[in-house]
N, C-alpha and C positions, 0 to 999 in steps of 0.2 A: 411287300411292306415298304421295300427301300428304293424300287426305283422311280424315277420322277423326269419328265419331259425337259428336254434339252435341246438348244439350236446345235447346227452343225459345226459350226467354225468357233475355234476358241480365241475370240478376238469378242468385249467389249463386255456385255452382259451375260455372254457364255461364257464366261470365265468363271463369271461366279454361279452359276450354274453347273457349270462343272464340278467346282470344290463340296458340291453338296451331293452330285452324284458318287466320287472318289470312293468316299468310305464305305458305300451301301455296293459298289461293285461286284457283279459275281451272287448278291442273295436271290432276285428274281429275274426268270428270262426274258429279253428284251428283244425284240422285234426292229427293224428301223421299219418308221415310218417315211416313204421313199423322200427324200432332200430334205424333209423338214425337220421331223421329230424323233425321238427314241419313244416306243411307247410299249409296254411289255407287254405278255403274250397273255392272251385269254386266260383267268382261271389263278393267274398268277399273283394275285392282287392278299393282301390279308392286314392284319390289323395295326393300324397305326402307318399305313403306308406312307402319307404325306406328312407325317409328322414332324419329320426330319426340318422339311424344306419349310412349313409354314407355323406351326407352332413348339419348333421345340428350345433347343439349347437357349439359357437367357435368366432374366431376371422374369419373378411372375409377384406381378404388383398386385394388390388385394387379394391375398390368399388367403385359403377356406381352414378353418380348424379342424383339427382332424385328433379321434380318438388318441389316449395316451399309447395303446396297442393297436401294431399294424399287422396285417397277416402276410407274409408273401408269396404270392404267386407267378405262375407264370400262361405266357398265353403261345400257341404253335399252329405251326401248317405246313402245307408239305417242304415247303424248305428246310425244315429241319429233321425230314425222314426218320428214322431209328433213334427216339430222345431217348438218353440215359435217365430214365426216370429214380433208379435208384439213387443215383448221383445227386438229381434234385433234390432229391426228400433229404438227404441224409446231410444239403445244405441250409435245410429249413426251409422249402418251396413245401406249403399243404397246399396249395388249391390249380388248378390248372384250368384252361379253357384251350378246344379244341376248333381249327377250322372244321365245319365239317362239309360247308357249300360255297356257292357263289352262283347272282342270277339264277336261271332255273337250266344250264347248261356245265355246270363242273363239280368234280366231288373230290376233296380232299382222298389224293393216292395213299398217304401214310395214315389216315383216317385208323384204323382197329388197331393199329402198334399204339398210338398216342392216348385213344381215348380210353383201352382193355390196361393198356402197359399204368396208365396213369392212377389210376382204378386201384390196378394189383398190389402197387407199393402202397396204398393207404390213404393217395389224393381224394379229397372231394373234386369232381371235375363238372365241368360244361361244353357246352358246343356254342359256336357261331358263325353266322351266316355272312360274309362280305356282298352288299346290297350292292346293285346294278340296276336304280332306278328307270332309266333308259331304255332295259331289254323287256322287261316283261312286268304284271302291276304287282303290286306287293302284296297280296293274297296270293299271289299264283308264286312268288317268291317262298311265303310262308308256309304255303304247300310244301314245297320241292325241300326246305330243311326240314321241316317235322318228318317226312316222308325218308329222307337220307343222312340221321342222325342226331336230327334237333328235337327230337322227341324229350320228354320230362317224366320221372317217375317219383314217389316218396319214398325213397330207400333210403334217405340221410348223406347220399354220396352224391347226388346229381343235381346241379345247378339247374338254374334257366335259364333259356336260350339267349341269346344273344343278338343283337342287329347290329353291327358293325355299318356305321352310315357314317362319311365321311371323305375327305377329296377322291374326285375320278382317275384314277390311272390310266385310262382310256381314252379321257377326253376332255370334255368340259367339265370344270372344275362340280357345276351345281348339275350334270347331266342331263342338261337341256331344260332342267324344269325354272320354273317361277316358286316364290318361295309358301305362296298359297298353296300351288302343285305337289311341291314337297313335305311340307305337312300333313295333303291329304294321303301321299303315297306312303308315309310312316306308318300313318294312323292305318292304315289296311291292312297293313303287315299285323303292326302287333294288336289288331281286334283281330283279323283270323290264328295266329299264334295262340292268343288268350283263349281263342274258341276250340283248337284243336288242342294242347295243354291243361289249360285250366290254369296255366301261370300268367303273369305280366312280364313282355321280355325285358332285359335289361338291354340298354339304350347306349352303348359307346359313340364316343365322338369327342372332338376338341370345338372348345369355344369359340375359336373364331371360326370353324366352318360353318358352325351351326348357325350364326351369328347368320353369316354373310347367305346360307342358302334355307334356311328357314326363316328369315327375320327377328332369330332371336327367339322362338316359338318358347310360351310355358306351358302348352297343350298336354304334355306329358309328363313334366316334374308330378305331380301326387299322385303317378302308378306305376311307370317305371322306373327302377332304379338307373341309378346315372353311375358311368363308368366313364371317366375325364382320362383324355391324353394328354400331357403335357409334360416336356421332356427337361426339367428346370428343378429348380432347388425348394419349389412350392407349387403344389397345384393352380393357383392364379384364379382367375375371377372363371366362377360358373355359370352356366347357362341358364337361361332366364327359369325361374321357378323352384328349381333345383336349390337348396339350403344345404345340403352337402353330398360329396358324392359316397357310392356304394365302392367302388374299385378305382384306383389310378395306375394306368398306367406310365412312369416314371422313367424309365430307362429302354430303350433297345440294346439287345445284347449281343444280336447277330446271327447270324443261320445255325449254329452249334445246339444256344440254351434258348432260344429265344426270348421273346421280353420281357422284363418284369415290374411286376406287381404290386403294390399294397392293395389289400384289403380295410378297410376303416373299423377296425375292431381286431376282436381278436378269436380264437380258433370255432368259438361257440355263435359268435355274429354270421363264419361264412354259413355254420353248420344250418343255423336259422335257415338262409338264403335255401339252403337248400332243401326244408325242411317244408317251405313254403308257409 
């Protein structure tokens, strides 16, 4: 989630570059890329990765209205291996979301501690998938979560899935596509999700990614719920269609508790969500 590409020399524009990898230090492992880049290791990617560097800390001009009750949650993956779940609840975290994929090549290692332990204290939870538009099409993506944890049931305890689409830790920022490209490969994902579920997944991302490598797309505001990044005093302007979002993500909190959450309502709104 925290780490982000960097030149080698800390002279001019790597400087400030630097100040922005500092804090996030030590959460995901980082690979060099030979003289050029730092670029982290396969698998290692999860929610809100870029957020740090491109849309976080800040003022957020036209912000959205949001319910008088927020629910708190929080969202993990294996950086945070063995979560003190008890600790959460007993801070006021109900609701969780778990990594459970990535691409059609990694599966969350801490996966059955986070999603069984989340469960047991009393959380409502979910899974999600950190999208690697690049390696493989998004059906074949949407396969490999429903298959390794992204699956939906109506128990009153289990969200829906999740797509976690957002900057490349790997490479290019839009992962090679055009923004036509990217909207069709969303739209794959979550119509075979929807097919294998029978849910609509919910849709994270921060507005200017969406912005810059969808063109702003409203192809999905009136069926997926929208799950907004943004690490500022107000959720800020949303993405095209979207009239409010379902979840914000608001703070990073580091490899321990990882990130947290509102919810746009209050404990009966997530229970809906999950209620289908």
């Amino acid at each position: 989630m925290r780490v982000h590409r960097s030149g080698t020399t800390l002279a001019g524009a790597a400087l400030a570059a630097l100040a922005l990898l500092l804090p996030l230090a030590g959460h995901a492992g980082a690979v060099q890329d030979p003289g050029v880049r730092q670029v982290p290791a396969r698998g290692t990617a999860s929610m809100g990765m870029g957020v740090l560097a491109h849309d976080g800390q800040g003022s957020s001009p036209g912000g959205v209205s949001a319910q008088a009750v927020q629910t708190e949650g929080v969202d993990v993956s294996s950086h945070q291996g063995n979560v003190a779940w008890s600790t959460l609840w007993n801070s006021g975290v109900k609701w969780a979301y778990v990594k459970a994929t990535e691409g059609t090549y990694y599966k969350n290692t801490s996966f059955n501690q986070q999603y069984t332990g989340s469960y047991n204290v009393g959380m409502i939870r979910g899974t999600y998938h950190f999208a690697t538009p690049d390696t493989t099409t998004g059906a074949a993506q949407a396969d490999y979560f429903v298959n390794n944890g992204g699956g939906w049931s109506k128990d009153g305890r289990t969200l829906p899935g999740v797509l976690d689409i957002e900057w490349n830790p790997y490479g290019a920022t839009c992962y090679g596509k055009t923004q036509a490209g990217m909207v069709a490969w969303i739209r794959d994902f979550v119509n075979r999700y929807k097919a294998r579920t029978g849910r609509d997944a919910v849709i994270y991302t921060a507005t200017s990614w969406w912005t810059q490598c969808t063109g702003n797309s409203s192809a999905f505001a009136a069926t997926n719920p929208l799950w907004i990044a943004r690490y500022a005093a107000s959720v800020g302007e949303l993405p095209a269609g979207w009239q409010y979002y379902t979840m914000w993500q608001y703070t990073s909190s580091g490899p321990t508790v990882g990130d947290h959450n509102h919810f746009n309502g209050d404990l009966s709104r997530v229970q809906a969500l999950a209620n289908g």
